[in-house]
C-alpha positions, 0 to 999 in steps of 0.5 A: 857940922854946923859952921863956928860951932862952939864945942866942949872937947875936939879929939884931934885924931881918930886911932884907937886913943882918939876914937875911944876918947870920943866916945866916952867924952860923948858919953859924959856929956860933953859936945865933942867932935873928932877930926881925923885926917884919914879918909878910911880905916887903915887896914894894917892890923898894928896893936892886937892885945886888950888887957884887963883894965881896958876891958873894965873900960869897954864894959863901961861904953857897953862895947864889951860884947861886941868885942868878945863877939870878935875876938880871941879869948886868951887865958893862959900865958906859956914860957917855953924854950922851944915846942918841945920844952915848957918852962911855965905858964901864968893862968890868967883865969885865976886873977880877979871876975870879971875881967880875968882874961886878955883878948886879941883883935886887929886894930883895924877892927877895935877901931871899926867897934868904936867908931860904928858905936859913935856914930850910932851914938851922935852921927855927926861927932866924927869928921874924916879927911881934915888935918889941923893947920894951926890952933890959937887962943880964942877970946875969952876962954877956948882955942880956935883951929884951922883944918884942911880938907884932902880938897884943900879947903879950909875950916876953922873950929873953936873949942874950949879944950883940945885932945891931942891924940894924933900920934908920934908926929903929933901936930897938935903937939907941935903946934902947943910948943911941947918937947917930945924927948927920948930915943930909939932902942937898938932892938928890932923886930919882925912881925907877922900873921900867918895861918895857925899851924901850932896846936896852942889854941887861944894859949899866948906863947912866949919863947926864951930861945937861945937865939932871940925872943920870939913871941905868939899869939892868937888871933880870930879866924885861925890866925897867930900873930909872930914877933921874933927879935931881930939880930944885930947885923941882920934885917928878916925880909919878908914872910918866908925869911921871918918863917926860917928864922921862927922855926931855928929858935921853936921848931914850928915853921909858920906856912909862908904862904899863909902869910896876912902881913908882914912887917919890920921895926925898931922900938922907942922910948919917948914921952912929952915934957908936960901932958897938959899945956894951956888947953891942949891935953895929950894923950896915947901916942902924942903923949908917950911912946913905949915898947910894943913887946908886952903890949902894953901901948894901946892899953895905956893909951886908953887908961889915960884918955880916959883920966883926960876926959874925966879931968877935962870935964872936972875943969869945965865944971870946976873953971876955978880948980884947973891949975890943980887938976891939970897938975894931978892929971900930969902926975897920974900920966907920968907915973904910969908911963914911966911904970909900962916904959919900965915893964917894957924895958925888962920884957925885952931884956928878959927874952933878948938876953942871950948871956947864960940863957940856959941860967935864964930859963931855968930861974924863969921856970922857978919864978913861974912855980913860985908863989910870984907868979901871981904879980908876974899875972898881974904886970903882964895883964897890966892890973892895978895900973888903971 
């Protein structure tokens, strides 16, 4: 990285959000660099689901067949009760080609795609172990950021925007002023990979238990990822705990010892007062938080980074017609987050309803029958949104 180099576009953040960000902004021509303060890769697989929409992106980075390579193909969704008793299904291979499917892959390894594919593409655009200090207007047009290394030492970058896609706690929002306004849900969950004991094959499992939701999916490598809905007064503890309470609610016992990873969490519901402030742009994270139940966070991440790039660049080429874009990026943002943050509330009220469920599965099963099965496909494969 050449010293005061001036760029188009810095990505502060390298997940999923800010590393395909970089590539397509890369893609369309702008100078860009991603600063990222991990060293490494986080190994924790977190978001697993790519959905319709995110899969027409992939194809337009031409990243699509080494995802395919990787990944579990789904093309069938199933509402049982439990293993003994389904209430429906949703044929995802009906929907439109060529995008007819959802595919499953750890973050860890959606993020090793895209950054072998950047630096295959400008080896120098991705720049690891930095946080962003601080950032300050920079004469005459552009923003100036000091960044620190894990060693302490002290950079200073100038760009003409900034993409803030630095997560929950994002400092490039705080550093721009942009409340971050919301608030934790009362559901918790559990979650975890365990070996596939299910005999669903590359079918994604959804169970109305009388007792909670539980949800199930699979993943490369035999695997089959879990989330069951946690009780009020009760926090699951481990593999072995979550496995006893899968089993009570479907009748499928995951081996406890087959267990890849575990994890317990809360759900939230945050968005940012305003996505584009002076040159700071956000996006994923940074710019909204929803539900994870649906699996709808990453896609939406990426559907906007997506619009940010093409919006930024307008306003590069277009100085003139900046107030005008920037306002219709605002507009696209929050009218989709607040659609996937409506999707994600009834996905969870729906499988965590516990009042008349007998009433509630059989009203799914009719739905699931019924012609409206065709825009439940495409409210869970998030078709239309992009």
């Amino acid at each position: 990285m050449a010293k005061n180099k001036p760029y188009d576009l810095i990505i502060c953040g390298g997940g999923p959000v800010g590393l395909l960000s970089g590539l397509a902004a890369i893609k369309s021509g702008l100078r860009t660099l991603i600063v990222e303060k991990q060293e490494a890769t986080h190994p924790h697989s977190r978001s697993i689901g790519i959905h319709p929409p995110s899969l027409r992106i992939l194809s337009d980075l031409d990243l699509l067949p080494q995802f395919r390579k990787k990944a579990c193909i789904i093309k069938k969704g199933l509402a049982m009760e439990n293993r003994e008793r389904l209430l429906g299904e949703l044929n995802f291979s009906t929907l439109p080609e060529p995008f007819n499917f959802i595919i499953t892959l750890p973050q860890w390894q959606t993020t090793r795609i895209i950054e072998e594919q950047i630096t295959n593409t400008q080896s120098d655009a991705l720049l690891r172990g930095f946080k962003v200090l601080e950032v300050k207007p920079a004469a005459p047009h552009g923003l100036t950021a000091r960044i620190e290394s894990m060693d302490g030492s002290i950079r200073q970058i100038h760009s003409k925007y900034f993409l803030a896609c630095d997560g929950k706690y994002s400092a490039m929002r705080r550093h721009s002023g942009i409340a971050f306004r919301g608030s934790p849900y009362r559901r918790r969950y559990a979650m975890g990979d365990f070996e596939d004991n299910t005999g669903f094959g590359s079918h994604a499992v959804i169970f109305l238990s009388k007792s909670g939701l539980v949800e199930s999916f699979p993943l490369p490598g035999n695997t089959r990822r879990w989330v069951a809905e946690e009780h009020h007064n009760h926090r699951v503890e481990g593999a072995g705990e979550l496995s006893k309470v899968i089993c009570s609610r479907t009748g499928i016992t995951p081996v406890p010892d087959s267990s890849r990873m575990f994890s317990e969490f809360g759900v939230e519901r945050y968005m940012a007062d305003t996505f584009w402030a002076d040159r700071v742009i956000l996006a994923g994270d940074a710019a909204h938080v929803v539900s994870p139940i649906g699996g709808q966070g990453m896609n939406l991440g990426w559907i906007n980074a997506i619009d940010a790039i093409d919006s930024i660049k307008n306003a590069i080429n277009n100085p003139g017609k900046i107030h005008e874009i920037r306002e219709a990026y605002q507009q696209r943002v929050q009218k989709k987050t607040l659609t996937v943050i409506r999707r994600a509330e009834f996905n969870m009220t729906l499988g965590g309803s516990k009042a008349l469920p007998s009433v509630r599965n059989y009203l799914v099963g009719l739905l699931l029958g019924s012609p409206l099965q065709s825009l439940l496909k495409q409210r869970f494969t998030m078709i239309g949104l992009s």
